[in-house]
Biotite code that builds the C-alpha atoms (Angstrom):
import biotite.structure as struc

atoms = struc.array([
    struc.Atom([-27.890, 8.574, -2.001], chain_id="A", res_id=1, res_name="UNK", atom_name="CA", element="C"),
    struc.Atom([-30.192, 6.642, -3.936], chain_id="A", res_id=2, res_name="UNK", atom_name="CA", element="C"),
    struc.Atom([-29.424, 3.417, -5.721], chain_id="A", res_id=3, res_name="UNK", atom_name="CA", element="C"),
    struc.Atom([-30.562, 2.667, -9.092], chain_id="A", res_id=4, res_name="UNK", atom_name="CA", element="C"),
    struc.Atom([-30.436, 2.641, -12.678], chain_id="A", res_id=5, res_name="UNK", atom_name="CA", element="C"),
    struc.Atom([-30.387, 6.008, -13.939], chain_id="A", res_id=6, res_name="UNK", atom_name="CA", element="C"),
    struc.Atom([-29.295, 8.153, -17.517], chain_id="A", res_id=7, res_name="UNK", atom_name="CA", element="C"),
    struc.Atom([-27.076, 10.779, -16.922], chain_id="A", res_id=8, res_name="UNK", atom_name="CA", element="C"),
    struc.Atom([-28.149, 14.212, -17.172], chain_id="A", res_id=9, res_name="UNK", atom_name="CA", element="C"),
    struc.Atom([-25.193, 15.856, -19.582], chain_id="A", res_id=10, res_name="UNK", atom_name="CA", element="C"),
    struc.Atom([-27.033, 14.194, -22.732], chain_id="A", res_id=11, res_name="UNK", atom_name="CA", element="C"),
    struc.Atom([-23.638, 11.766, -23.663], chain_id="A", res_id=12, res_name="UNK", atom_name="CA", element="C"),
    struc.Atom([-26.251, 9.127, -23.461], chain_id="A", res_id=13, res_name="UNK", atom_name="CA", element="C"),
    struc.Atom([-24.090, 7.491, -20.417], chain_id="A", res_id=14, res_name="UNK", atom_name="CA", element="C"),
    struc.Atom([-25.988, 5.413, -17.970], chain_id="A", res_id=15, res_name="UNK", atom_name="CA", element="C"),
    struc.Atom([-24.893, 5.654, -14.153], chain_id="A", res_id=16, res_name="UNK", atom_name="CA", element="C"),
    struc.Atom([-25.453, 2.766, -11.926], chain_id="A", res_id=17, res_name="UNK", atom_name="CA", element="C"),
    struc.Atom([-26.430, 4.155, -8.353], chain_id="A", res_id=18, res_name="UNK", atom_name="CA", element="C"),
    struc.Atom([-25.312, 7.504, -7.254], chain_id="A", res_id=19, res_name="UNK", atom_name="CA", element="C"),
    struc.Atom([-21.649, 7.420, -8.684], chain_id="A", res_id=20, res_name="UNK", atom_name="CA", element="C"),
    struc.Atom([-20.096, 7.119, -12.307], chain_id="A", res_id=21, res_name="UNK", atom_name="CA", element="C"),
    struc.Atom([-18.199, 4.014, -11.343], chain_id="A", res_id=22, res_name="UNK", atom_name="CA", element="C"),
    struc.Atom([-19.734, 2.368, -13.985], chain_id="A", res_id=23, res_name="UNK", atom_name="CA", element="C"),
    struc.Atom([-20.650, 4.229, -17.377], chain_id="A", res_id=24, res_name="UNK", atom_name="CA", element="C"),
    struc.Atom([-21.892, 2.692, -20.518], chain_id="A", res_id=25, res_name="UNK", atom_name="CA", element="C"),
    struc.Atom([-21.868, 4.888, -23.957], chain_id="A", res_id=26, res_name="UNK", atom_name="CA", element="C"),
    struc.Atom([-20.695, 3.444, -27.427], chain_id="A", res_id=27, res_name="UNK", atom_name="CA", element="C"),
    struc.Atom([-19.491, 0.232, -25.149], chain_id="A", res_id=28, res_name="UNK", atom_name="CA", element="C"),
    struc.Atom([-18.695, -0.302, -21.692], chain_id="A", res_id=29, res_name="UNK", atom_name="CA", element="C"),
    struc.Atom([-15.976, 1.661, -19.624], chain_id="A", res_id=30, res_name="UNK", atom_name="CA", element="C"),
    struc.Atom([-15.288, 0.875, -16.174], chain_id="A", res_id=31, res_name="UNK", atom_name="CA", element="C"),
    struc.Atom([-13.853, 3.610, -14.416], chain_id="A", res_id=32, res_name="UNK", atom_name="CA", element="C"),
    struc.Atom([-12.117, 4.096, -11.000], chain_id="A", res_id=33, res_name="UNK", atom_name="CA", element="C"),
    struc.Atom([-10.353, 1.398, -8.897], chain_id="A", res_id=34, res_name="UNK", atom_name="CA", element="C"),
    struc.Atom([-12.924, -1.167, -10.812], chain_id="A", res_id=35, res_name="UNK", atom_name="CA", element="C"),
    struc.Atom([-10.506, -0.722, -14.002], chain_id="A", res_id=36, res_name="UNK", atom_name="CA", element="C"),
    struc.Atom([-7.831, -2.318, -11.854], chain_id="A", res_id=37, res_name="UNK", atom_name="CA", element="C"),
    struc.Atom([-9.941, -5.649, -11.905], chain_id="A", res_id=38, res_name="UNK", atom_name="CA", element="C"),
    struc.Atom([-8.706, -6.054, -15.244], chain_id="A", res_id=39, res_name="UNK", atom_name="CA", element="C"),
    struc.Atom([-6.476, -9.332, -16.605], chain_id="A", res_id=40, res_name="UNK", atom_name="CA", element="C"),
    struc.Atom([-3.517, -7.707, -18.079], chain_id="A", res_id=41, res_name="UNK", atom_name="CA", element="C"),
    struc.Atom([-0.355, -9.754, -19.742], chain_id="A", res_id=42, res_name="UNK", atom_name="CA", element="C"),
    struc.Atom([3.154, -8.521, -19.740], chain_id="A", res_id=43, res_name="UNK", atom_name="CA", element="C"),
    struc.Atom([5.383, -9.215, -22.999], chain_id="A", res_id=44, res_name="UNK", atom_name="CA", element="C"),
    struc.Atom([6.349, -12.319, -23.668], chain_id="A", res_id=45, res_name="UNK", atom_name="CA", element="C"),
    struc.Atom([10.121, -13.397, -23.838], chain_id="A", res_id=46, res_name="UNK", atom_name="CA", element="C"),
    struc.Atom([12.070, -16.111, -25.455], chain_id="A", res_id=47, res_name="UNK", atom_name="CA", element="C"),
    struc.Atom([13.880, -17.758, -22.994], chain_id="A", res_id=48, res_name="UNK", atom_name="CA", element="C"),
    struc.Atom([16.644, -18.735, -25.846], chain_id="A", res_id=49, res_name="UNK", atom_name="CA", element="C"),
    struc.Atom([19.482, -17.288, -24.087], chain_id="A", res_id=50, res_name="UNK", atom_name="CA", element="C"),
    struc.Atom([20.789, -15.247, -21.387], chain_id="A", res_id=51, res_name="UNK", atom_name="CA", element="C"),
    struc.Atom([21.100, -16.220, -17.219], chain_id="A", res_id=52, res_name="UNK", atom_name="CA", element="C"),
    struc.Atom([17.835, -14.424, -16.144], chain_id="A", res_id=53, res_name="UNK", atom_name="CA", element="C"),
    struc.Atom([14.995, -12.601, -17.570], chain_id="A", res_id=54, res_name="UNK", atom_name="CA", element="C"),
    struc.Atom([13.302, -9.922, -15.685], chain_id="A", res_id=55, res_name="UNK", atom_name="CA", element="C"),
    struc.Atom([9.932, -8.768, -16.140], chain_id="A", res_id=56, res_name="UNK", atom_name="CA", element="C"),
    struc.Atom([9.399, -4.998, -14.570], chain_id="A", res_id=57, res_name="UNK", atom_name="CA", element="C"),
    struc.Atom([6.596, -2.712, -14.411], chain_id="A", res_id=58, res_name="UNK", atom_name="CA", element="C"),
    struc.Atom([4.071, -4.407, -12.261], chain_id="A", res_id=59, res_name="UNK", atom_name="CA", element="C"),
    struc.Atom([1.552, -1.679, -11.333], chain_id="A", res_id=60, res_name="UNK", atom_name="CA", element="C"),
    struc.Atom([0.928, -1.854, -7.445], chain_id="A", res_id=61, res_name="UNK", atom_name="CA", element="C"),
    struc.Atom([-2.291, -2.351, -7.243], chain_id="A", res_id=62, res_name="UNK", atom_name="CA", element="C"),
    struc.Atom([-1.944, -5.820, -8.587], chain_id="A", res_id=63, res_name="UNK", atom_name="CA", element="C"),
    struc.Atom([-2.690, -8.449, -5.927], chain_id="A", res_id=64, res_name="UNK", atom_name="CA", element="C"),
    struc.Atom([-1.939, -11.508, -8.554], chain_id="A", res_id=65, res_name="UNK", atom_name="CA", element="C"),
    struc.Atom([0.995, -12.715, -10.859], chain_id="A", res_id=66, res_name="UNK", atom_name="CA", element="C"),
    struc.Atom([1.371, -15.476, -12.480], chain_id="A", res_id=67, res_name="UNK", atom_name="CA", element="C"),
    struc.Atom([4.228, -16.786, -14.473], chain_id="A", res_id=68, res_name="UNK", atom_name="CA", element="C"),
    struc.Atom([3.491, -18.891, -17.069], chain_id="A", res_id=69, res_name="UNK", atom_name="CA", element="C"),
    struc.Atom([6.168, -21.038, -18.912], chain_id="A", res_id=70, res_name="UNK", atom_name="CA", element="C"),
    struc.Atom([6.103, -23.124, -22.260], chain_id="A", res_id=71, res_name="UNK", atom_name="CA", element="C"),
    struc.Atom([8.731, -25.348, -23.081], chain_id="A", res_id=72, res_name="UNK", atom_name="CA", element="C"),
    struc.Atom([11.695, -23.741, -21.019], chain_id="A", res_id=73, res_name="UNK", atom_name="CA", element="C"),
    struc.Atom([15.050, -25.278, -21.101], chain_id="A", res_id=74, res_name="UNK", atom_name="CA", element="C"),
    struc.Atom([18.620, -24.595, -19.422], chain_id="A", res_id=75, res_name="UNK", atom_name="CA", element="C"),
    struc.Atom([21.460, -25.444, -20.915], chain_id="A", res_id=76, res_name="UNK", atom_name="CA", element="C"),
    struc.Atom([22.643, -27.378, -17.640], chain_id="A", res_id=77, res_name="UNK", atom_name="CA", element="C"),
    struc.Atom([20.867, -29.319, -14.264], chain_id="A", res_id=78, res_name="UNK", atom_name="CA", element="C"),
    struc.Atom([20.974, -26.084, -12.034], chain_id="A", res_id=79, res_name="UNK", atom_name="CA", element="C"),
    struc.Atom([17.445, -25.701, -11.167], chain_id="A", res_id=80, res_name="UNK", atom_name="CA", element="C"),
    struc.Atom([15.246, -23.013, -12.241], chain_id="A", res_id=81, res_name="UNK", atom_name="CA", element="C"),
    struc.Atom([14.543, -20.306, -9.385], chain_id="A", res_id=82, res_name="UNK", atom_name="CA", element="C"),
    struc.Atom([11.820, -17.584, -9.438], chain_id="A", res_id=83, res_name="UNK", atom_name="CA", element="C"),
    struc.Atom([12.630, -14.497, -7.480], chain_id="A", res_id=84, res_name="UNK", atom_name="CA", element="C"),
    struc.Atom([10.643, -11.216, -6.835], chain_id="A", res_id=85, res_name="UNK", atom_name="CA", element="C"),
    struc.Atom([11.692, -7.685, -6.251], chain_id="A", res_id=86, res_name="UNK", atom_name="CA", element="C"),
    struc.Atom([10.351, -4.208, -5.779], chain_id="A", res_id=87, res_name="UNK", atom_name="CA", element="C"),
    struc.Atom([11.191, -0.244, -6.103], chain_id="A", res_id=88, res_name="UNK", atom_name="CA", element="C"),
    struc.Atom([14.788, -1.641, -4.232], chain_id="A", res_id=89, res_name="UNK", atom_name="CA", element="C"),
    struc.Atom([15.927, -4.483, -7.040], chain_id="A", res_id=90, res_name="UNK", atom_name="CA", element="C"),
    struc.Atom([15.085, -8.478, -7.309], chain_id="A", res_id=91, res_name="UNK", atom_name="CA", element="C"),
    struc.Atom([15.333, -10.472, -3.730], chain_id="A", res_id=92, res_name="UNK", atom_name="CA", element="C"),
    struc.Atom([17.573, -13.086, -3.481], chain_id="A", res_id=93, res_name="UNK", atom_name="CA", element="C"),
    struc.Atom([17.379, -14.253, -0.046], chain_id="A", res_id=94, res_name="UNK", atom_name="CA", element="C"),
    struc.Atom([14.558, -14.614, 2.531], chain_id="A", res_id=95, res_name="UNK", atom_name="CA", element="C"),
    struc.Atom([11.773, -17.153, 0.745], chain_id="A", res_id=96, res_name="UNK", atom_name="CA", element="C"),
    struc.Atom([10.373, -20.556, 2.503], chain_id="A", res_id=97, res_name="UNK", atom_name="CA", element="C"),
    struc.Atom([9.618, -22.681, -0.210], chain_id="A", res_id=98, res_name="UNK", atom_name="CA", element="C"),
    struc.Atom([10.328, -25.836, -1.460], chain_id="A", res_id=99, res_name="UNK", atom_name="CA", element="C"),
    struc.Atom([9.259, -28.055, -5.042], chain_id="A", res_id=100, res_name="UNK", atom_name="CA", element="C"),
    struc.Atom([8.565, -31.888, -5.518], chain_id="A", res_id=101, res_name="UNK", atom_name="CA", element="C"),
    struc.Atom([9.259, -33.801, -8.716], chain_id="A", res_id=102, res_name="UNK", atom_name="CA", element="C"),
    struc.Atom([7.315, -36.740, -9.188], chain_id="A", res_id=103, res_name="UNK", atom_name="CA", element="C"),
    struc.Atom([8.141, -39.391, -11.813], chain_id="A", res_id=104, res_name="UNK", atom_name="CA", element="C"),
    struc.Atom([9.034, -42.856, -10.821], chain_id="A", res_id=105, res_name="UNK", atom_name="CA", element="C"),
    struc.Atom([9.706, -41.523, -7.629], chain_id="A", res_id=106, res_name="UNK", atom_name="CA", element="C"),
    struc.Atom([9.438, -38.535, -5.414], chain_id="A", res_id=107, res_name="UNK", atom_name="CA", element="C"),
    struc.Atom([12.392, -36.281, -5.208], chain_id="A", res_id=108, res_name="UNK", atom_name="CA", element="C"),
    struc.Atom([12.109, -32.865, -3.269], chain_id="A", res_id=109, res_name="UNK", atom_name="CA", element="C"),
    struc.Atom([14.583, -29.311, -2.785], chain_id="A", res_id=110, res_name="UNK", atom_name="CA", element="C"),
    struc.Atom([14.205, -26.471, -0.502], chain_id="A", res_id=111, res_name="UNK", atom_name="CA", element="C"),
    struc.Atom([15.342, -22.634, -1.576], chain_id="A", res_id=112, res_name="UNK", atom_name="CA", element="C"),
    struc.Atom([15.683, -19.755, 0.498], chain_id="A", res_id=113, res_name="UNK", atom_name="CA", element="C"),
    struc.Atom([17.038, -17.837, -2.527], chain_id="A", res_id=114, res_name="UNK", atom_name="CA", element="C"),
    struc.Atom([13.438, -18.295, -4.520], chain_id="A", res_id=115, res_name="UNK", atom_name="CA", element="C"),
    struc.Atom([10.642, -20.155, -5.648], chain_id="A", res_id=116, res_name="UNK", atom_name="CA", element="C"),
    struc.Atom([12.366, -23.223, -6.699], chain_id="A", res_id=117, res_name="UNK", atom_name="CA", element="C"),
    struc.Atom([11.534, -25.579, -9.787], chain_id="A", res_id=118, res_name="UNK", atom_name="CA", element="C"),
    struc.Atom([13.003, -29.116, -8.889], chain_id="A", res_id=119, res_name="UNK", atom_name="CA", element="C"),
    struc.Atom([13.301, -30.267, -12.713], chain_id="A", res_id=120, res_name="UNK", atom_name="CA", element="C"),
    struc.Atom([14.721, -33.724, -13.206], chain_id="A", res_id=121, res_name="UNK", atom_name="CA", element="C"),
    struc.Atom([17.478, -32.228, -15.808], chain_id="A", res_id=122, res_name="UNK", atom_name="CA", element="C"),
    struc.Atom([18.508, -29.220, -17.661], chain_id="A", res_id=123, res_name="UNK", atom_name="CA", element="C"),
    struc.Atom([17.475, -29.705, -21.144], chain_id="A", res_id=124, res_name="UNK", atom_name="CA", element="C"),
    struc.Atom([13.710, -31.044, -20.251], chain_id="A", res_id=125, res_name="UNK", atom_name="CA", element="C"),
    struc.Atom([11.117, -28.668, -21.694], chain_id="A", res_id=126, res_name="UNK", atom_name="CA", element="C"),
    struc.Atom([9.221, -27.348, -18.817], chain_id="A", res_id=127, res_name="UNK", atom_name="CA", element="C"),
    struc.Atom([5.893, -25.838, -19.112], chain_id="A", res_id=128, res_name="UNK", atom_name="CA", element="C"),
    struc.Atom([3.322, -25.011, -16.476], chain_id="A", res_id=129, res_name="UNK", atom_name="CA", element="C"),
    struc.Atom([2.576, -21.452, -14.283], chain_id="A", res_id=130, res_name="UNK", atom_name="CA", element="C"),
    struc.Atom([3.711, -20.159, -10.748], chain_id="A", res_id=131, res_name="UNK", atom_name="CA", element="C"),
    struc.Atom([0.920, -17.864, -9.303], chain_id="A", res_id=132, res_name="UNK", atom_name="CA", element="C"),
    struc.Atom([2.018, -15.433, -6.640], chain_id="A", res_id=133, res_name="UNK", atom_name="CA", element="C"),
    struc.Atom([-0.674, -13.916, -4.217], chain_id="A", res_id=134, res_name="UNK", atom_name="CA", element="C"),
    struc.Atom([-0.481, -10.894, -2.020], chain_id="A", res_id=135, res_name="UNK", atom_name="CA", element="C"),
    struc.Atom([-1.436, -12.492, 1.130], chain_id="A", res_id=136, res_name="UNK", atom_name="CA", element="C"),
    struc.Atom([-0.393, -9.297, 3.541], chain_id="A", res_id=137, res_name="UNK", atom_name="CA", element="C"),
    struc.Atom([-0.322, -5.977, 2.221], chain_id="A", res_id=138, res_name="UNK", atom_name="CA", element="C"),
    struc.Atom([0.783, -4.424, 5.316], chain_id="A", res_id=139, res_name="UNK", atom_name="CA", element="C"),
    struc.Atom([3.761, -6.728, 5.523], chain_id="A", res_id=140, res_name="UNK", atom_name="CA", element="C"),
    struc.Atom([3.771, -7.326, 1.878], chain_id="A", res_id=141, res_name="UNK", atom_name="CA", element="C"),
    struc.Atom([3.877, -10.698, 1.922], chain_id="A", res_id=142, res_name="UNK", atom_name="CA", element="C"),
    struc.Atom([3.151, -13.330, -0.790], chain_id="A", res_id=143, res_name="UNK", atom_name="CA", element="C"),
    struc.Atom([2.390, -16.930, -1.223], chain_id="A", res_id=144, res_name="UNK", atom_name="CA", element="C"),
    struc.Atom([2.728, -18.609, -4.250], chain_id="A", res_id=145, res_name="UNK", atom_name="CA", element="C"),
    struc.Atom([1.911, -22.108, -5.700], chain_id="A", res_id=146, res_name="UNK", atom_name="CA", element="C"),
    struc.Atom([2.611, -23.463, -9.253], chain_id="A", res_id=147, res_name="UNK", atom_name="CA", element="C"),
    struc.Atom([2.409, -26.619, -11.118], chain_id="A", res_id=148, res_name="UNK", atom_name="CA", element="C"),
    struc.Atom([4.872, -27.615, -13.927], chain_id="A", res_id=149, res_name="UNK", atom_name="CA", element="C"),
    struc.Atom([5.207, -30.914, -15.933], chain_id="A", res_id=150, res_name="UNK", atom_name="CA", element="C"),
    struc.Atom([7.983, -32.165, -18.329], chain_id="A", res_id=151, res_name="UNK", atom_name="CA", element="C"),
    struc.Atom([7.962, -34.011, -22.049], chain_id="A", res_id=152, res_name="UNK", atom_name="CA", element="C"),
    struc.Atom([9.862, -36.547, -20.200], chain_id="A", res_id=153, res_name="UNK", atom_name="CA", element="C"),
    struc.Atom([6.575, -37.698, -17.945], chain_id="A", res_id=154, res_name="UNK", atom_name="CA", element="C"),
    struc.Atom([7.460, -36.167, -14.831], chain_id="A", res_id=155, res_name="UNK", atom_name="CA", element="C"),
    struc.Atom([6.006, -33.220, -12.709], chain_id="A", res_id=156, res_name="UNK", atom_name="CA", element="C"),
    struc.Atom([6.561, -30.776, -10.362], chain_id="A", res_id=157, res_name="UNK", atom_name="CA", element="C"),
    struc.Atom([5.012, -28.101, -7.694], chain_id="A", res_id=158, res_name="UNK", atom_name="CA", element="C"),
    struc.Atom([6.512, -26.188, -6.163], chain_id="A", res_id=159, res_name="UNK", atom_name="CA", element="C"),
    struc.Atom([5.280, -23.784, -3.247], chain_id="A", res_id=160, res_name="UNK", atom_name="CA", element="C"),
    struc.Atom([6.371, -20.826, -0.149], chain_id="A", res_id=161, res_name="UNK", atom_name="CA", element="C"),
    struc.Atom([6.368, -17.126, 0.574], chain_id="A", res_id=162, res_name="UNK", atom_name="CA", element="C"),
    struc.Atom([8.418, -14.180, 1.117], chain_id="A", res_id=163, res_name="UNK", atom_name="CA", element="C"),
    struc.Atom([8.224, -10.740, 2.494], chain_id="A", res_id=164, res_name="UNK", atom_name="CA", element="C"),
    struc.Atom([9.296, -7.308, 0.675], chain_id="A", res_id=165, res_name="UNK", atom_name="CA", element="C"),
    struc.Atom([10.281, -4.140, 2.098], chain_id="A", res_id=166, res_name="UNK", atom_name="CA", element="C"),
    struc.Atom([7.924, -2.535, -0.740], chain_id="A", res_id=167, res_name="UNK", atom_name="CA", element="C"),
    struc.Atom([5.012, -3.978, -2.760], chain_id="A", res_id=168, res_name="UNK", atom_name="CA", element="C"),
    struc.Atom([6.343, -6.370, -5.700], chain_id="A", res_id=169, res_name="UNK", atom_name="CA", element="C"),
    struc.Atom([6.650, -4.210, -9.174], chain_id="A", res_id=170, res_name="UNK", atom_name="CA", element="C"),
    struc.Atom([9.400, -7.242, -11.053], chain_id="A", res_id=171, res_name="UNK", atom_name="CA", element="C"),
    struc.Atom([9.778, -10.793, -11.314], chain_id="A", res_id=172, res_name="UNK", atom_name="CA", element="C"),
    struc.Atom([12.999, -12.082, -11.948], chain_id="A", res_id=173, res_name="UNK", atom_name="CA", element="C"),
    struc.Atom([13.472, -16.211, -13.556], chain_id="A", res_id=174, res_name="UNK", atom_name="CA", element="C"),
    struc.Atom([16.986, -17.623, -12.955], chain_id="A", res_id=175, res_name="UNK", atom_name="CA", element="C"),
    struc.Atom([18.606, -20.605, -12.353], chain_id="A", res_id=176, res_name="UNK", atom_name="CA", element="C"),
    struc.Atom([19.679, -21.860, -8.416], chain_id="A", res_id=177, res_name="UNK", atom_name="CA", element="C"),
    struc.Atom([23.589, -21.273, -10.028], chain_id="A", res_id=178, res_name="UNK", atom_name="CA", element="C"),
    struc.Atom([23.048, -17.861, -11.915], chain_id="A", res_id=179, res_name="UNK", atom_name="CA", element="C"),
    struc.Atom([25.510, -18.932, -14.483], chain_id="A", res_id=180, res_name="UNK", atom_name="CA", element="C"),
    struc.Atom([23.307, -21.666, -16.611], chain_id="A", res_id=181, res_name="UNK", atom_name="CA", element="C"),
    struc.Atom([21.847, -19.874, -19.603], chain_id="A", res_id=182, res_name="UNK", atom_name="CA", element="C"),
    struc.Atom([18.349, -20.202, -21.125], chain_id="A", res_id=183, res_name="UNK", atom_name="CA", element="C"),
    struc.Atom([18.365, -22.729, -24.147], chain_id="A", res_id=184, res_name="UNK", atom_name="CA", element="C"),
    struc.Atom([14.616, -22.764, -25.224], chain_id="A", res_id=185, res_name="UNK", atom_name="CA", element="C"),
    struc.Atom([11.042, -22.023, -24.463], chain_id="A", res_id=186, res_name="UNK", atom_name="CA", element="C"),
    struc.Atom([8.630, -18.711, -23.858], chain_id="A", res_id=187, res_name="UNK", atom_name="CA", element="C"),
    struc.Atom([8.118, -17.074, -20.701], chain_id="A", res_id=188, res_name="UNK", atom_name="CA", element="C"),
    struc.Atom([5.426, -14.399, -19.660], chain_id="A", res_id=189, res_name="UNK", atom_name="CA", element="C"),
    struc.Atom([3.481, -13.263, -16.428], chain_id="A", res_id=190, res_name="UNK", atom_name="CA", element="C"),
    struc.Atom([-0.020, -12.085, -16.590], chain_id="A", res_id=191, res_name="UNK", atom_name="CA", element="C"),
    struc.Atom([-1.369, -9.871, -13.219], chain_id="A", res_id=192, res_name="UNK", atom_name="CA", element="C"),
    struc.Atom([-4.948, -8.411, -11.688], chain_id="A", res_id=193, res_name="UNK", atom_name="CA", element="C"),
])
């Protein structure tokens, strides 16, 4: 196999980048093949105005990245605000290491093993900030995830752990630690590669 820059032979005016079409330029560029998985790609984003959770499904597997992103989120009581993942089986709700850290005038931390947990200092503070969740073992599929989060009232948060699936992760569930609080404000969305 050779490797270089060479047109392609059926006269579409394509250009093939050593001896494969995983790349192939015509009226613009089009990356075929796994490569086209490298892509950024956002999910829909949902008013968190109401409701006890919001679920975001449809996460291809082949993404090793999600990130939750959140912009002025509010509860309509103090239960902290848990993210949870799932897979082909439903959303997980037992099983992560993880805890969060508020920092204000002092240091406050919580621990969850029911999901990634946002230690807010009270329900009605806007939160805003993003959660990204890594696969770290595909054969175990495990993932790690780290976010940062800060508040209108001068305080922030981060929050960190990891939990194992039976399957890779295709949802992403956002609750609250009591499952009966409702969402009183704010935009959520995820974004994965």
């Amino acid at each position: 196999m050779s490797i270089g820059l060479k047109g392609n032979a059926d006269g579409s005016g394509a250009v093939q980048v050593g001896g494969s079409d995983a790349i192939t330029i015509s009226t613009g560029l089009v990356v075929t093949g796994s490569a086209g998985n490298l892509m950024l790609q956002s999910g829909t984003a949902v008013a968190s105005t109401s409701g006890t959770s919001i679920d975001f499904t449809g996460i291809p597997s082949w993404a090793k990245r999600v990130t939750v992103m959140f912009s002025g989120v509010s509860t309509s009581g103090t239960s902290n605000v848990l993210i949870q993942l799932g897979d082909s089986g439903g959303v997980k709700i037992t099983g992560y290491i993880g805890s969060s850290s508020n920092i204000s005038s002092a240091v406050s931390s919580v621990t969850s093993t029911d999901g990634f947990i946002l230690n807010a200092s009270a329900g009605a503070s806007l939160r805003s900030g993003i959660l990204t969740i890594n696969l770290l073992n595909g054969a175990t599929f495990t993932y790690a995830a780290a976010g940062t989060f800060g508040e209108a009232a001068a305080t922030t948060y981060i929050t960190g752990g990891y939990k194992s699936l039976p399957n890779i992760l295709d949802r992403v569930r956002i609750t609250t630690v009591s499952g009966t609080v409702t969402f009183t404000a704010g935009t959520i969305n995820i974004l994965w590669e």
